[in-house]
FIGULUM-652125 format. One record per residue (C-alpha): x, y, z; residue in three letters. Coordinates in pm, whole numbers, plus 32768, in hexadecimal, padded with zeros to 4 digits. Example, Ala and Ser with C-alpha at 12.3 -4.5 7.8 and 13.67 -1.06 7.14 Angstrom:
84CE7E3E830CALA/85577F9682CASER/
END
This chain:
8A07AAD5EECEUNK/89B3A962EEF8UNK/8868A8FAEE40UNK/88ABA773EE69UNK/87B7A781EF84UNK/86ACA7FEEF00UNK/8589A780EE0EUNK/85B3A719ECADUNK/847AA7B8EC02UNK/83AFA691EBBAUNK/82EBA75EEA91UNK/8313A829E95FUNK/81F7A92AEA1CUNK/8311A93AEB37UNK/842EA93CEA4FUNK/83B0AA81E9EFUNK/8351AB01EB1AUNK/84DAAAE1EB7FUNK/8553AB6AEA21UNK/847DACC6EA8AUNK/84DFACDFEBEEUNK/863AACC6EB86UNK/85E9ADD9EA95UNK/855AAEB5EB54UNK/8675AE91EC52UNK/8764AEB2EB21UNK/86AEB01EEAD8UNK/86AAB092EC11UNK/881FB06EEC61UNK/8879B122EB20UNK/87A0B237EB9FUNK/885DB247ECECUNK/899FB243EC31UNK/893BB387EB59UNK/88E9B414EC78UNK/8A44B3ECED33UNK/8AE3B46FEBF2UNK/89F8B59AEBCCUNK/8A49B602ED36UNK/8B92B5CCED04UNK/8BC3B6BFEC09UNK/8AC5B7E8ECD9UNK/8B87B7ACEDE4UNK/8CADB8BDEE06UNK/8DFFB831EE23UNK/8EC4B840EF8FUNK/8F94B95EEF99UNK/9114B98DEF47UNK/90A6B86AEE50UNK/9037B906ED2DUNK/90D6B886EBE3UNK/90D1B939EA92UNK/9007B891E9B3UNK/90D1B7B8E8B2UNK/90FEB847E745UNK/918DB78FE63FUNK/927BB8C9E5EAUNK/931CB88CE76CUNK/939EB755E6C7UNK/94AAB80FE5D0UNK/94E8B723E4A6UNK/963BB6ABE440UNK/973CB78DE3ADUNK/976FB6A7E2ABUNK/95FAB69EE231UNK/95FAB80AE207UNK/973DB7F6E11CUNK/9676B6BEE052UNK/9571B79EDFD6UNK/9651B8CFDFAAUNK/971DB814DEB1UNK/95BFB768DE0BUNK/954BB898DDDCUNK/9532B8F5DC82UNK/9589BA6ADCDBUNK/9700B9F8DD40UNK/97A7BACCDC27UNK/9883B9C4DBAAUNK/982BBA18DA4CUNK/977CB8D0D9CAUNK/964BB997D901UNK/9752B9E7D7E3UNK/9791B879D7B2UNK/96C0B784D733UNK/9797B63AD74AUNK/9776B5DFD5FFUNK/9603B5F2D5BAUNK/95DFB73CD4EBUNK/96FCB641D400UNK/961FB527D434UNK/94D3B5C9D3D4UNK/956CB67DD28DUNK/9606B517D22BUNK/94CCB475D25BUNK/941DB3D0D14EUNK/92EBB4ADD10CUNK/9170B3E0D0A2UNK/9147B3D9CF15UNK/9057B511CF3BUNK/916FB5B9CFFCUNK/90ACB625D0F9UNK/9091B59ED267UNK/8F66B60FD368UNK/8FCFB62CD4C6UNK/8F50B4FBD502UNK/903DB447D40CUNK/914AB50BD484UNK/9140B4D7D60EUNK/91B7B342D5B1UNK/92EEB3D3D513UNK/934AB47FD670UNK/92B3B305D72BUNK/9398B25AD631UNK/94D4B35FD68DUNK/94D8B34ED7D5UNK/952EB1F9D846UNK/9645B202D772UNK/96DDB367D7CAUNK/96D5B2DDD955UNK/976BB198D8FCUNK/988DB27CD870UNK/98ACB366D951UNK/9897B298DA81UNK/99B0B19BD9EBUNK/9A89B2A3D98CUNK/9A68B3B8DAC2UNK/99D0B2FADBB6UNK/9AF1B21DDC37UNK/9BA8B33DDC6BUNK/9AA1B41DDD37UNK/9AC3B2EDDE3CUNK/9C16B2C3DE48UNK/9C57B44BDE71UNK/9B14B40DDFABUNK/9BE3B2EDE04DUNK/9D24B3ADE032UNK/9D30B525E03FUNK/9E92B591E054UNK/9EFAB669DF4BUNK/A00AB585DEC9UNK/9F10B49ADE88UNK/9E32B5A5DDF2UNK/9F28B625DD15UNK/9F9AB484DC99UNK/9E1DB443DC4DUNK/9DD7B56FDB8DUNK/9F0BB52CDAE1UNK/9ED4B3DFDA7EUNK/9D64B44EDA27UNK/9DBCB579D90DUNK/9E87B437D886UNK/9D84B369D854UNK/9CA0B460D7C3UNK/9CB9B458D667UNK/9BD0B521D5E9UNK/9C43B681D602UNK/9AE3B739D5FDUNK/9AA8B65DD732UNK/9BBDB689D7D2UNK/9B9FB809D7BEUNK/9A1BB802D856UNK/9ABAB735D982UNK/9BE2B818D9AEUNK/9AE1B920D99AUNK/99F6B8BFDA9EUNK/9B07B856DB80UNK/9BA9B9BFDB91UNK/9A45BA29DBF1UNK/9A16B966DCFEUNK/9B9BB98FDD64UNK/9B5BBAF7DD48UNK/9A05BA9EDE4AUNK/9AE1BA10DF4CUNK/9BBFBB18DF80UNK/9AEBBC2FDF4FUNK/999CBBB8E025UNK/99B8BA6EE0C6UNK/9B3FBA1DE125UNK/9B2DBB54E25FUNK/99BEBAC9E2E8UNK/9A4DB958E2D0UNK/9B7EB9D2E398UNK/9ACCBA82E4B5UNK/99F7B976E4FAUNK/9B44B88DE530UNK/9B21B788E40FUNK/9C3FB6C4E3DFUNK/9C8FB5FDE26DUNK/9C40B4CDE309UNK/9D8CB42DE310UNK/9E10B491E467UNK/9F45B53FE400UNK/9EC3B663E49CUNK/9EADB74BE357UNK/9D88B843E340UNK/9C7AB80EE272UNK/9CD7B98AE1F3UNK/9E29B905E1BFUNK/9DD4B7BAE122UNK/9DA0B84FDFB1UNK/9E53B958DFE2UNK/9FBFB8EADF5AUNK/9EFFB857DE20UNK/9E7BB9B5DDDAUNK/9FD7BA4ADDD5UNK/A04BB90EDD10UNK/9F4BB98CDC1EUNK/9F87BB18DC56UNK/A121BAC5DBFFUNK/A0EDB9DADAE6UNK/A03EBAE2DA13UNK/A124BBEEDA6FUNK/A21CBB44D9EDUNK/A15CBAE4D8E8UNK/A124BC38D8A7UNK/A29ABC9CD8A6UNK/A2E7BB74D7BEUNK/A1F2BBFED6BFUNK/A27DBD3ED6DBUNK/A3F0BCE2D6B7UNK/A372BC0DD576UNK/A2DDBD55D4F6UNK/A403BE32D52AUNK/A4CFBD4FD480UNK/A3EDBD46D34DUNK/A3EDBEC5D368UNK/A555BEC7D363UNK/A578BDEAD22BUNK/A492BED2D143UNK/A53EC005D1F2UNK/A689BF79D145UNK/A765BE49D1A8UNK/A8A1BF00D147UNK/A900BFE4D28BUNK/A9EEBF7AD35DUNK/A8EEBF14D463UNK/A901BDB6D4F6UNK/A7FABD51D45DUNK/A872BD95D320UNK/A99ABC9ED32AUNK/AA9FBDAED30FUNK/AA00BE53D1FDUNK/AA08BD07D116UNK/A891BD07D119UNK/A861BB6ED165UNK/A724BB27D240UNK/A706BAC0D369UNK/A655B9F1D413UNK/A52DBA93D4C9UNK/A4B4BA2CD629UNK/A3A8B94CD614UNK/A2C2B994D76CUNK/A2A4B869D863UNK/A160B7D5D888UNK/A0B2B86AD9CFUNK/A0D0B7B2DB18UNK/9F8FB79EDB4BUNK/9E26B7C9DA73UNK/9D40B7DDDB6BUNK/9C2BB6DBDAF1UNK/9ADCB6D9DB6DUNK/9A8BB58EDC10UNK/9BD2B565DCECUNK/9B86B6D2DD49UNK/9A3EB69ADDD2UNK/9A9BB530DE82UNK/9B94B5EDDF3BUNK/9AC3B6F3DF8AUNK/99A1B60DE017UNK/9A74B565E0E7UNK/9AEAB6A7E18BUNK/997CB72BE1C0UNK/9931B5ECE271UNK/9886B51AE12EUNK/984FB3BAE15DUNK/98DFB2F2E043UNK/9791B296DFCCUNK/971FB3F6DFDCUNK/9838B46DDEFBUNK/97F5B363DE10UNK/967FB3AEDDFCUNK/9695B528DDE3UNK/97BEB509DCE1UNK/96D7B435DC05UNK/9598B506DC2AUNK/9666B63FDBE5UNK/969EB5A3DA93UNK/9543B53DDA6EUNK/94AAB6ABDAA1UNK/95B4B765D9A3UNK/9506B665D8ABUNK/93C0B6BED8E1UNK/9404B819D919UNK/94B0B7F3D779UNK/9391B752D730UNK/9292B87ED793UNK/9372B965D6F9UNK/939AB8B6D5C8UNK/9216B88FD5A9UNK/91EFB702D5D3UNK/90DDB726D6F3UNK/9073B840D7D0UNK/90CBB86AD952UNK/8FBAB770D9BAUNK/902AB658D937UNK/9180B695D974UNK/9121B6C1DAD4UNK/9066B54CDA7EUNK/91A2B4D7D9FBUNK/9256B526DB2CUNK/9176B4A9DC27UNK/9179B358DB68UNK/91A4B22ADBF7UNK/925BB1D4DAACUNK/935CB2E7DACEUNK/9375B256DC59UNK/93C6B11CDBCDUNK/94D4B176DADAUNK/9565B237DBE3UNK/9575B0ECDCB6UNK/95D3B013DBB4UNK/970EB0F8DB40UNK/9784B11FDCB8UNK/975BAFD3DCFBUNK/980EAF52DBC8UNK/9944B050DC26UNK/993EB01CDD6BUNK/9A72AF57DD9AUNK/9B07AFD0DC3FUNK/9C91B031DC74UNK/9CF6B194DBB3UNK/9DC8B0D5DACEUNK/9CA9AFF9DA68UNK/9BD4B12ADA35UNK/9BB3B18AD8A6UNK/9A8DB1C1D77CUNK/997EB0C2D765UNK/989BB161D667UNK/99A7B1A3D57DUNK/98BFB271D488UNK/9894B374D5B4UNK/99CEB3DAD554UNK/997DB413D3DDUNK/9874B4DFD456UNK/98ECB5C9D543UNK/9A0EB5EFD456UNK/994BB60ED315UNK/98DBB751D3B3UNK/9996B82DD384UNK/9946B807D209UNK/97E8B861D224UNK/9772B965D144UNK/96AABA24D247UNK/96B8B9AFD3ADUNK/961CBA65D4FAUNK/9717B9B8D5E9UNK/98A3B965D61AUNK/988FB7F7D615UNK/
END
């Protein structure tokens, strides 16, 4: 509306005059408008136009973000409770207070002062190769990175809490996700047109023939033994014609395949539909909660603050930090960075009394 013809108020008493008319005006209009909306929504809708009303369960979430909190969840029977990563080690090797005796509050700074370093470790030793299994799937792949992961594992109480956990979760894919993932027409991600049911399926029978023959191997060794104390002078061939010279026994192959945890579960991410960040994140914060879950069992702090600890935004920082730092890492870059993790995970073993396997 044009004002410029009419009257500047000449007066602060008209000023104000203008201010309330304008206000009044203001109200009124707002009034109207609540009106129109109440009588809107009386007002019965024309028919053959009725719509449902909207729900938010109409709108069906993403495959993918139901498989990210089935494999957060600490339920997922991978096994992880009967490993401790090192800390049960770390706390007995601990240097105790001249009184030898620590209050819970003394103690919960041991657990603050382990946990930064057991994710630095595990995330530049397992990490890398949880996101190169994620960007490449196929079981060849699979089956080189979990290869060249059991040989840079030194540590052989490690090594057999990663084997461990990744037969679990191996043994989860075939038996309860691998058939939903395959009805619902995931692919690997690659293109090539292999199943998703399919896509880990030649690296479990990799696994399933490696320890049969395995198996045989160990029994051949121990018939062979059994033949030597039943008498090496028969005329069997494995007595040398009865001269009773050994021979040489058959030393078993190493298996194909170990089936380690972390390329296990970045191959299984991708084929649920896992972004890489997502596998990444959940891989790090499945670490994270078998810690504190040690730690409550161990008696370090009760279920509060471990559910403190975890909602942290330190333990969301470390998480970023690590994933960050390995982002880019290649496999064969990958390797210890806390070398005395190591000494404590193996160091277990040795423990007079102990309530878990590593």
């Amino acid at each position: 509306m044009d004002t410029s013809d009419e009257p500047e108020p000449c007066n602060a008493s008209e000023l104000e005059d203008e201010i309330a008319d304008l206000e009044r005006r203001l109200s009124k209009a707002k009034a109207w408008r609540r009106q129109l909306a109440a009588d809107s929504r009386a007002s019965p809708p024309p028919a053959g136009s009725h719509q449902p009303p909207s729900s938010p369960l109409r709108t069906a979430l993403p495959s993918s973000t139901h498989f990210l909190l089935l494999l957060s969840d600490s339920a997922l029977p991978l096994g992880s409770f009967a490993f401790s990563s090192g800390l049960e080690s770390y706390l007995a090797h601990h240097t105790k207070t001249q009184n030898q005796s620590q209050t819970p509050n003394q103690q919960q700074p041991s657990f603050a002062a382990f946990l930064p370093l057991s994710l630095s470790s595990y995330a530049a030793t397992a990490l890398p190769f949880a996101l190169a299994a994620h960007r490449d799937p196929s079981p060849a792949r699979l089956a080189a990175l979990d290869d060249l992961l059991d040989a840079s594992l030194p540590c052989a109480v490690g090594r057999r809490a990663s084997v461990a956990q990744g037969r679990a979760l191996l043994s989860i894919w075939e038996r309860s996700f691998a058939g939903v993932v395959d009805r619902s027409g995931s692919g690997n991600g690659n293109g090539d047109g292999i199943g998703a049911a399919d896509a880990l399926r030649a690296f479990a029978a990799l696994l399933r023939s490696s320890s049969s023959s395995l198996n045989s191997a160990v029994t051949t060794t121990a018939g062979v033994s059994s033949s030597r104390r039943g008498g090496g002078h028969g005329s069997g061939r494995m007595g040398g014609a009865g001269d009773g010279e050994p021979q040489p026994e058959t030393e078993p192959e190493p298996p194909a395949v170990a089936a380690h945890l972390a390329p296990l579960l970045g191959a299984v991410c991708a084929l649920v539909g896992l972004s890489l960040e997502q596998t990444a994140y959940v891989f790090m914060l499945g670490h994270v909660k078998a810690l504190v879950s040690a730690a409550v069992r161990a008696g370090m702090f009760g279920p509060y603050q471990a559910q403190k600890t975890l909602a942290s935004g330190t333990v969301q920082g470390l998480i970023t930090a690590v994933i960050e730092r390995e982002w880019e890492t290649p496999v064969e870059e990958a390797g210890q960075n806390v070398p005395v993790m190591d000494l404590w995970v193996g160091r277990h073993e040795v423990l007079y009394s102990r309530i878990f396997n590593s």
